[in-house]
N, C-alpha and C positions, 0 to 999 in steps of 0.2 A: 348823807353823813350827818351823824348826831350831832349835838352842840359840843358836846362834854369828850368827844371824840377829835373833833375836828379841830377845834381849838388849839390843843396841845399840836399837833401838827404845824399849823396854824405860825403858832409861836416858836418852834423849831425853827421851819423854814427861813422866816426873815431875821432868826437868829446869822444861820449860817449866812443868807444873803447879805448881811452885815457886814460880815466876818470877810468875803469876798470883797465889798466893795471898799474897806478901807484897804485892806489890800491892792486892789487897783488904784486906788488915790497915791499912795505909796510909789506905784508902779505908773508913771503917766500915761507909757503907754498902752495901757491896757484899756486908757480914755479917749481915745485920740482916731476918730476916720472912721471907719468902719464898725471899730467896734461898739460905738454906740447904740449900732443897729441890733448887734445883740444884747446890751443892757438894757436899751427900753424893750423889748421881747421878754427879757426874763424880768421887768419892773412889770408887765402888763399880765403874764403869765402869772405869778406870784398873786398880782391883784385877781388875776378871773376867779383862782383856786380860792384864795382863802375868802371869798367873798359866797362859795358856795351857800346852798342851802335857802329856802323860805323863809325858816327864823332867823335868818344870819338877816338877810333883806328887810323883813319886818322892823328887824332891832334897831338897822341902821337909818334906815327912812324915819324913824322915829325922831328922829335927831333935826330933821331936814323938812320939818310941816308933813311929813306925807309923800313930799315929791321921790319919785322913784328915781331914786341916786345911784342907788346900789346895782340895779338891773341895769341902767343905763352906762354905769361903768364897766361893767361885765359886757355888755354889748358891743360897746365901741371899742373897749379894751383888746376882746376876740381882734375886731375888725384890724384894731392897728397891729396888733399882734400876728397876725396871718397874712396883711396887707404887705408886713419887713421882709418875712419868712418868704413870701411871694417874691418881692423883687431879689434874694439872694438865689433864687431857685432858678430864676431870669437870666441871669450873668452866668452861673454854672452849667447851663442848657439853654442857650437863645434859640429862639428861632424854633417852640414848640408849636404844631397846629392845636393844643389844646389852651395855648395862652388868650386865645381872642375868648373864648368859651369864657373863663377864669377873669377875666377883665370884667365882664357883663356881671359876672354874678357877684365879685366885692363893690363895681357901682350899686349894684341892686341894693346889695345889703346896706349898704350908708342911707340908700334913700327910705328902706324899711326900716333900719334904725334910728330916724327922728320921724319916721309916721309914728312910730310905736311908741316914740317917747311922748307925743305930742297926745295918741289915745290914753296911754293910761296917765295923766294928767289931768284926763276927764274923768277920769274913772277915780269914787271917792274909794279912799282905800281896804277897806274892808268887805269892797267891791273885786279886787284886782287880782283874785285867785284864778277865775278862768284867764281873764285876759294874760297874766303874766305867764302863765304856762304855755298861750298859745304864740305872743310873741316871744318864748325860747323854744319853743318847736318852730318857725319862721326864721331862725337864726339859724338854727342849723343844720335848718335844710340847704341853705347856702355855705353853708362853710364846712356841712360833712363833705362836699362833695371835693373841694379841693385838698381836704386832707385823704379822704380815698384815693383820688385820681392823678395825684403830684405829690405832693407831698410825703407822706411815706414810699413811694417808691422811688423819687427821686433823688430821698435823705439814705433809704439804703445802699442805693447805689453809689450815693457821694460816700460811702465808710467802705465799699468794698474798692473802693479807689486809694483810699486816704492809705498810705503807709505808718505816718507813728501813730504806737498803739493805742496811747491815751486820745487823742482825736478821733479816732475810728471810734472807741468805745462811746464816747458823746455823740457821734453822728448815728448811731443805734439807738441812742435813750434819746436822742431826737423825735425820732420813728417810733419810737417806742411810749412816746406823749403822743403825736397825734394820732398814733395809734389808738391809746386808752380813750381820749376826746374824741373819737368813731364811735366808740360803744356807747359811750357818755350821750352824744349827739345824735344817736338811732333809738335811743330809749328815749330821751327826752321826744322825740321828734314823736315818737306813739303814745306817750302820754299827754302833748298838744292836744294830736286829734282825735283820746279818747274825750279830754275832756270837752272840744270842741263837738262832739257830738252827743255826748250822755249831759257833761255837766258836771261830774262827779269825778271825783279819785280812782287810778285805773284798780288797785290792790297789789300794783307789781311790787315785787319784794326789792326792798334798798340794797340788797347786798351784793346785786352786779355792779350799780355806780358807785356804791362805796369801794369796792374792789379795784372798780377801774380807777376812782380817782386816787387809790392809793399807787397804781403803778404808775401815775401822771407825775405823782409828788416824788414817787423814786428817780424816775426820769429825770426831774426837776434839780432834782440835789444832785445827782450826777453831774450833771451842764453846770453846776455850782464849783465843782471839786476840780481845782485846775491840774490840767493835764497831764504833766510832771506826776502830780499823785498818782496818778491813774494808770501810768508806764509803768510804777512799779509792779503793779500788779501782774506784769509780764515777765516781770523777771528771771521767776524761777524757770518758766518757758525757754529764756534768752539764755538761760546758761545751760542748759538740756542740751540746745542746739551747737550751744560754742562747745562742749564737751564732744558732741558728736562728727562736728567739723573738725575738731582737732585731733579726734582717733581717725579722721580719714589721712590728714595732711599726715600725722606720723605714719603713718602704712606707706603714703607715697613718696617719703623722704624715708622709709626703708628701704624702698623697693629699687631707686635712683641711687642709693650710696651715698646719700648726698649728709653733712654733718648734723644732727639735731639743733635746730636753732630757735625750739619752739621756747616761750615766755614759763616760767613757773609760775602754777597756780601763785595766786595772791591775795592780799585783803582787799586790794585796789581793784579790782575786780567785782564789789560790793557795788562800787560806783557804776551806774548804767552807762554813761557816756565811756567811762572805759571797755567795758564788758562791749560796746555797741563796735569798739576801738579794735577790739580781737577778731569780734565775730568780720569784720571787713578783712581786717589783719589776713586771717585764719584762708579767708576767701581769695584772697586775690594771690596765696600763695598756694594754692589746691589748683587753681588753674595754671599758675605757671610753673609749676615741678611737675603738672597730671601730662604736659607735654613732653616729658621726654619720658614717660611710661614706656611709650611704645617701641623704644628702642631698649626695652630688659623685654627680662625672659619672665612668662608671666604674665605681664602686666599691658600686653596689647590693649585687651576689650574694658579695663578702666579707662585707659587713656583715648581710646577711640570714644569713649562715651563722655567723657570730659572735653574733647575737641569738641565736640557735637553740642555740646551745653557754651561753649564760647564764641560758637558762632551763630547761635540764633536768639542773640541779639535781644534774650528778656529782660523784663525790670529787676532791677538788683534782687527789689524782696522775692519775685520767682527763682531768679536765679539761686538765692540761698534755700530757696526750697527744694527746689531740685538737686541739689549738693546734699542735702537732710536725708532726701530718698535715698540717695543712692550711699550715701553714708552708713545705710539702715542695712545694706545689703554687703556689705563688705563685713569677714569676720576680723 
């Protein structure tokens, strides 16, 4: 990614990161156990990204005699960065046989990361074009492999578990970073070993890691945007579903005789934790009026399919799914 490009990115980003973290200051506990684990993640992440680029490196070593700062915090940054992410992944899933594997390879990498800080050190710096390419091809060859092998699959799976909707969508643009750090880290890793062998620059066109690292930086600001925001965007979903919940509940307090005692639409219903208020509401009265279906005329095979949904015992969120369905089939 270009200078004149990246930059502005650049200065977005720890805009909003700002903008979050007084907000958590504000908020203690947003400071407080665990969650530190993911602000220095997203303080290390923020550093690896906007530290991108050769001239970014050049510019900044400038600053520092020569000593390769830049790379070196990019290096260890990854490490501690993927080091957090690791032991969260540990607690959610103990007891992987690919964790012994994964242990070996972020020791390795600590111990390649001061070999390498320690080589280009010796290398004066107008020297250190091969060598830095090859020690970030030696990075991540270690550390694609944990983002292939755990990592994205294990952060998908932790969002097809998560029920509210704003966390799930973070747990996606999780996956969805170390995803784009895959393609990033498989390109770099072939431009190590072209240069390791010819010497010279491979020709590959910048527009696949600039690409990826702009899905890196989406990702990035997503994990920024606290969660609350991010429900809304569910919304208009959430009320789809309370509108279709509540043409099933009116059919089956048609069908029972029973008095209308459904809620009038309202403004207060703008509010999600209300709207979240109905949709339960709406639910737990479809089940217990869908029981005496079966004693009208009519209305057996709803209520035999409605028993049948109360006793097998799914997660609420299936079970309102399956209420949806069968909602859909009702005229």
């Amino acid at each position: 990614m270009t200078a004149d490009v990246h930059l502005p990115f650049v200065v977005g980003l720890w805009i909003i990161f700002a903008i979050v973290l007084v907000r958590g200051i504000r908020r203690p506990s947003l400071l407080q156990g665990p969650a530190w684990y993911g602000w220095i993640q997203l303080i290390c992440a923020g550093l690896v990204f906007s530290l991108q680029g050769e001239a970014v490196e050049e510019g900044l070593d400038q600053f520092f005699g020569g000593f390769p700062v830049t790379l070196s915090i990019k290096f260890f940054g990854m490490l501690l960065w993927f080091g957090l992410y690791y032991l969260i992944i540990k607690r959610v899933f103990p007891n992987r046989g690919i964790y012994t594997f994964i242990d070996w390879i972020l020791i390795s990498a600590v111990g390649i990361g001061i070999a390498s800080v320690l080589w280009l050190v010796s290398i004066s710096p107008e020297d250190r074009m091969i060598p830095r390419n090859i020690v970030t091809a030696l990075r991540d060859v270690l550390l694609v492999m944990p983002a292939i092998l755990l990592f994205v699959p294990a952060t998908i799976r932790i969002a097809q578990r998560e029920r509210i909707p704003g966390l799930k969508v973070k747990q996606y643009a999780i996956a969805l970073c170390f995803g784009a750090y895959a393609v990033v880290g498989l390109l770099n890793i072939q431009k190590g070993v072209w240069f390791a062998i010819y010497g010279e620059p491979t020709g590959i066109s910048s527009i696949v890691p600039t690409l990826a690292l702009l899905v890196c930086l989406f990702g990035f600001v997503v994990l920024l945007i606290p969660y609350r925001w991010l429900t809304r965007l569910y919304y208009p979903t959430r009320l789809r579903l309370y509108a279709r919940l509540r043409r099933l509940e009116r059919n089956i307090m048609v069908q029972i005789g029973a008095p209308e005692e459904l809620p009038h639409w309202s403004f207060r219903f703008l509010n999600g934790q209300e709207l979240e208020l109905q949709i339960y509401r709406t639910t737990i009265n479809i089940l217990d009026y869908g029981l005496l279906l079966p004693e009208t005329q009519g209305g057996e095979q709803l209520g035999e399919q409605l028993r049948q949904l109360a006793t097998q015992h799914n997660s609420y969120a299936m079970l309102v799914n399956q209420l949806r369905m069968l909602s859909l089939c009702q005229k």
